[in-house]
C-alpha positions in Angstrom: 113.2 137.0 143.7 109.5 137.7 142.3 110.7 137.2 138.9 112.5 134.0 139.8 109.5 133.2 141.9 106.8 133.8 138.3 109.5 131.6 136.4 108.3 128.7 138.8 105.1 129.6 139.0 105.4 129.3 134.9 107.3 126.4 134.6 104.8 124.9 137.1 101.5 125.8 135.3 102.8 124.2 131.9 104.2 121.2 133.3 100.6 120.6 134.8 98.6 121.5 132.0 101.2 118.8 130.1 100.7 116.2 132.3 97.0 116.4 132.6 96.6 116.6 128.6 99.2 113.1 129.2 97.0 111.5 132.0 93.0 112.3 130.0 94.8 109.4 127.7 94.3 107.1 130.6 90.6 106.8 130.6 88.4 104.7 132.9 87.2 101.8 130.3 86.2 99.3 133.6 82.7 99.5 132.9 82.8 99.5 129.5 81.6 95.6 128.5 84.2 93.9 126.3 84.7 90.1 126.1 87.4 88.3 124.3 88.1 85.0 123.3 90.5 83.5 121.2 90.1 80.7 119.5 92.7 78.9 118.3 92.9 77.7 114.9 96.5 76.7 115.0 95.7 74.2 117.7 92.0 72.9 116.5 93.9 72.3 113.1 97.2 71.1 113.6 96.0 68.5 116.1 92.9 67.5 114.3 93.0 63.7 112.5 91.8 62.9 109.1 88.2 62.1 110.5 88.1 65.2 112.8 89.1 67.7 109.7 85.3 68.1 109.1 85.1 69.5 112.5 87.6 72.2 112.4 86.4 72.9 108.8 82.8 73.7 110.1 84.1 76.0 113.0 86.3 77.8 110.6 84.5 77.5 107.2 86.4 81.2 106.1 89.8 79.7 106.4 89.0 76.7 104.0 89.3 77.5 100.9 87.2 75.0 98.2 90.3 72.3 97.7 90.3 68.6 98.4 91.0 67.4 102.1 94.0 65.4 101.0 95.4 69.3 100.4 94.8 70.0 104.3 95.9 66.2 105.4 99.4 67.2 103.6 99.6 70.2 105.3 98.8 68.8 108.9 101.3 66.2 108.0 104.2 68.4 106.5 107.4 67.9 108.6 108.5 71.8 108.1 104.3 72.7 109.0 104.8 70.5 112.2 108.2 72.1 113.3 106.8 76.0 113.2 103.8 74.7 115.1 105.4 73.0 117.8 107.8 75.9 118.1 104.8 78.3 118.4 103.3 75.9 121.0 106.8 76.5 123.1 105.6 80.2 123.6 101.5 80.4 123.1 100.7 76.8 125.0 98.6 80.2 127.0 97.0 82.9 125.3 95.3 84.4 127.9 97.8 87.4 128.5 97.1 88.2 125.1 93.2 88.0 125.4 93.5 90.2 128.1 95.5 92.7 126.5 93.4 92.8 123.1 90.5 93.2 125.4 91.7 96.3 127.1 92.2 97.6 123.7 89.4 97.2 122.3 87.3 98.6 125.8 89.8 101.7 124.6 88.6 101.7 121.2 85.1 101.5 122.4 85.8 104.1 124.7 86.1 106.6 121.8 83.7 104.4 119.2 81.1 103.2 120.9 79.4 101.9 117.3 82.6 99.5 117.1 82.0 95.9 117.6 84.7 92.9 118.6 85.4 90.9 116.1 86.0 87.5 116.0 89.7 86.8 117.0 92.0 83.8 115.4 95.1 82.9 115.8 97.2 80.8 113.0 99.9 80.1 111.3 100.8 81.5 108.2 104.7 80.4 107.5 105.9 83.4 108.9 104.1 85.8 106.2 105.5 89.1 108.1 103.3 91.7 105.8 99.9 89.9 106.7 100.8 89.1 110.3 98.1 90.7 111.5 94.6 90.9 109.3 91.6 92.9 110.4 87.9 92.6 109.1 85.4 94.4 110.7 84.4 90.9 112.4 87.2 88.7 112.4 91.1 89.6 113.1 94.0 86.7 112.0 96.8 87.0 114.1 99.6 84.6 113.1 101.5 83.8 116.2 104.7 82.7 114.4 105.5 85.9 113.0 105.7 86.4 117.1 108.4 83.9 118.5 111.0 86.4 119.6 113.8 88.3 117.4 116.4 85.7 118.8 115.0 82.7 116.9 115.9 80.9 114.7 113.5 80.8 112.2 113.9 84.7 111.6 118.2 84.2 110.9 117.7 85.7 108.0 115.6 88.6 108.9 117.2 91.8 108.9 117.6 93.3 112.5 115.3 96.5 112.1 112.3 93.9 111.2 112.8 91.0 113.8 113.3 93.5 116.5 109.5 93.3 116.6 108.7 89.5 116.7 108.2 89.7 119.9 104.7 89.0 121.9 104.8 92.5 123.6 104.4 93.8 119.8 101.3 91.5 118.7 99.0 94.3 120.6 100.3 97.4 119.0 100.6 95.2 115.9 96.8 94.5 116.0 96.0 98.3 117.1 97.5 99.5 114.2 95.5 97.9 112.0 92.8 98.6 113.2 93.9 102.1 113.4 94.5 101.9 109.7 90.9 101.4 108.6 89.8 104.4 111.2 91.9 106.7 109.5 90.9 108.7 106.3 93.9 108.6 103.9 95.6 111.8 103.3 95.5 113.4 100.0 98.6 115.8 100.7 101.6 115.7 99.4 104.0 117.9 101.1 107.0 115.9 103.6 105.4 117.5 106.5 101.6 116.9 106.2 102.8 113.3 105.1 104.7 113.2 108.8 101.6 114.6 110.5 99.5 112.2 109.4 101.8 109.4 110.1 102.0 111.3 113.5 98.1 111.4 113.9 98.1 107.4 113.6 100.4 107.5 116.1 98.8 109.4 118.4 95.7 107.4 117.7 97.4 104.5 119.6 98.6 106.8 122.6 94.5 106.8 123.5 93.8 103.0 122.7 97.1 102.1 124.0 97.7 104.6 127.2 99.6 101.8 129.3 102.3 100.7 126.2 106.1 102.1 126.1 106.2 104.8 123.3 109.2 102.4 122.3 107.0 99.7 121.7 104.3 102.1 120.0 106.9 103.1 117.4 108.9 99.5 117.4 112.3 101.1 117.4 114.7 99.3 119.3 116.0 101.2 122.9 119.4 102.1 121.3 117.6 103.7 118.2 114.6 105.1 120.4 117.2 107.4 122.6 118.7 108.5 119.7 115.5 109.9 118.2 114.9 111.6 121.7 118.1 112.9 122.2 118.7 114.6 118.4 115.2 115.8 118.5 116.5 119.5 118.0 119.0 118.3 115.1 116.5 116.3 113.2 114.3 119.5 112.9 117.0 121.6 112.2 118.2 119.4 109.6 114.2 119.3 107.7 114.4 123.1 108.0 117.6 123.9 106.3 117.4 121.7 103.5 113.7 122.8 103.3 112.3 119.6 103.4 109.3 120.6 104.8 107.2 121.5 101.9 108.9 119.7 99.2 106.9 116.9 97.4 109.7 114.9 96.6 108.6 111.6 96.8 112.6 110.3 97.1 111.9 111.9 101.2 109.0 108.8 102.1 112.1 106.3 101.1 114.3 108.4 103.2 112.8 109.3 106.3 109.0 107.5 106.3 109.2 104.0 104.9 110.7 100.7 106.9 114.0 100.6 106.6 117.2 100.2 108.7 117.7 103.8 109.5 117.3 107.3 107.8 119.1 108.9 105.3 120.2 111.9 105.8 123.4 111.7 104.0 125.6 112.0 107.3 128.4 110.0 109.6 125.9 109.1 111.7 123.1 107.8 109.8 123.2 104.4 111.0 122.8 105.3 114.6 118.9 106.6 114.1 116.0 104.8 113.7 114.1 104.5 110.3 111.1 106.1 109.8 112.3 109.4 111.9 109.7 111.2 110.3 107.0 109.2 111.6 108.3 110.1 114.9 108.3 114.0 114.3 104.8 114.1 113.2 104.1 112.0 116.1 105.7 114.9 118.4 104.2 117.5 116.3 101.0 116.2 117.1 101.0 115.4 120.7 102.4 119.3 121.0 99.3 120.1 118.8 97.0 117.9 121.4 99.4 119.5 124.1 98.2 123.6 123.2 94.7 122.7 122.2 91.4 121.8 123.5 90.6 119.1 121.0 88.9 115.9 120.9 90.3 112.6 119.1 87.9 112.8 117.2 88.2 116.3 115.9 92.2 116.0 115.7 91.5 113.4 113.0 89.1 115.7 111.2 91.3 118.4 111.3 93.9 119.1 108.3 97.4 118.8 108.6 98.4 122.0 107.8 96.2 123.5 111.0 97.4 121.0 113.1 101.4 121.7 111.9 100.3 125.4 112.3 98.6 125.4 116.0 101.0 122.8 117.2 104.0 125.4 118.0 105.9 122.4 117.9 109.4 123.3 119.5 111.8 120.2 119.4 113.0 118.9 122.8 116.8 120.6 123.1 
């Protein structure tokens, strides 16, 4: 009974001292003073005249390149320019869901960089240019809201699945965080598979602090079906990196395989279409949150430490 009743005790403890690392995510940022306002670029310019062009041109001289105005008439005009913004009108006539959701991220950011500074914020249209949907500049972030419409329409028919799955305008946060994450976070020099997944996996855990309220689906953009199949073959992932001693290798052919965009993994089995792409992103983000997990460390010292301490300290066990 008194070894029954330790286990308990045990179990108890570690579960506590889990969910307390878990909730010190969820910081209070209320008085932290953050203002947002999105101005709206699409609109101002695709509802401007020939005689009101000037106007919109002085309130965004950075997105006006040196070219005639009969270039930016056209444009207004174009039939195909006028269809993708009257489609993006159907689901952003009202922004301010997403002002308030960029706000609370960038209190968070604050939170842990109090030297960072909003920047200006801009939404736009950009003919669905999916790699530079979102673009950060210390003061000015692009967002171009029709790379956001929803996977189901029908501008994105000829997407593949494992790209549109993240059109959506839940994503456009974690979209934005990430790339702001991106300029926070000093490139790695290793070259090993498993200090590349770590710091993938300190990225990731980046946005667990300026994005404590989002789904770790949503974080990682996997869709649910792939997400529980990355939870539930935790164990056999890991297994599977250890036995073909992936771990250390430098084999450049792994990034394609396990770390890149792409449909799903390759791991040469029956069942490779069933898991997510990018698996090893998700490994190094477990690696680290067990690292965060068993040791008192800051966010700002887990981005100063190396991979290889943070692989070594974690203790990572895989979820069975």
């Amino acid at each position: 009974m008194r070894k029954i009743l330790a286990l308990c005790v045990l179990v108890s403890v570690l579960v506590s001292c889990k969910n307390e690392k878990e909730s010190a995510l969820k910081v209070d940022v209320s008085s932290i003073q953050s203002d947002v306002n999105i101005d709206r670029f699409d609109v101002d310019f695709y509802t401007t005249s020939e005689e009101g062009l000037e106007k919109v041109k002085k309130k965004y001289p950075v997105l006006f390149p040196n070219q005639p105005d009969s270039v930016w008439i056209n444009k207004i005009n174009n039939k195909d320019e006028r269809e993708l913004f009257n489609e993006t009108q159907k689901v952003y006539k009202d922004v301010s869901v997403l002002a308030s959701e960029i706000n609370s991220l960038f209190k968070h950011i604050k939170y842990y960089n109090p030297k960072f500074k909003n920047p200006r914020v801009i939404t736009m249209l950009t003919n669905i240019d999916y790699d530079n949907r979102i673009v950060y500049a210390d003061s000015l972030l692009l967002i171009s809201l029709d790379a956001y419409l929803g996977k189901k329409h029908e501008f994105y028919n000829d997407y593949p699945a494992y790209v549109k799955q993240n059109n959506e305008k839940e994503h456009i946060v974690v979209d934005v965080a990430k790339t702001i994450v991106n300029t926070q976070v000093i490139p790695s020099i290793a070259r090993s598979f498993i200090d590349k997944m770590i710091y993938k996996g300190k990225k990731m855990y980046v946005l667990d602090a300026y994005l404590p309220t989002v789904s770790d689906k949503e974080k990682i953009g996997f869709s649910d079906v792939k997400f529980n199949w990355a939870k539930d073959n935790e164990e056999q992932i890991w297994k599977h990196f250890i036995s073909k001693d992936y771990l250390y290798s430098t084999n450049k052919e792994l990034d394609k395989r396990f770390l890149d965009i792409a449909p799903f993994s390759k791991f040469y089995l029956d069942q490779d279409n069933q898991s997510p792409g990018r698996i090893g992103e998700w490994v190094g983000w477990q690696i680290v949150r067990s690292y965060m997990q068993k040791n008192d460390v800051s966010l700002h010292e887990l981005l100063r430490t190396s991979e290889e301490e943070i692989f070594k300290k974690s203790r990572y066990k895989p979820k069975k």
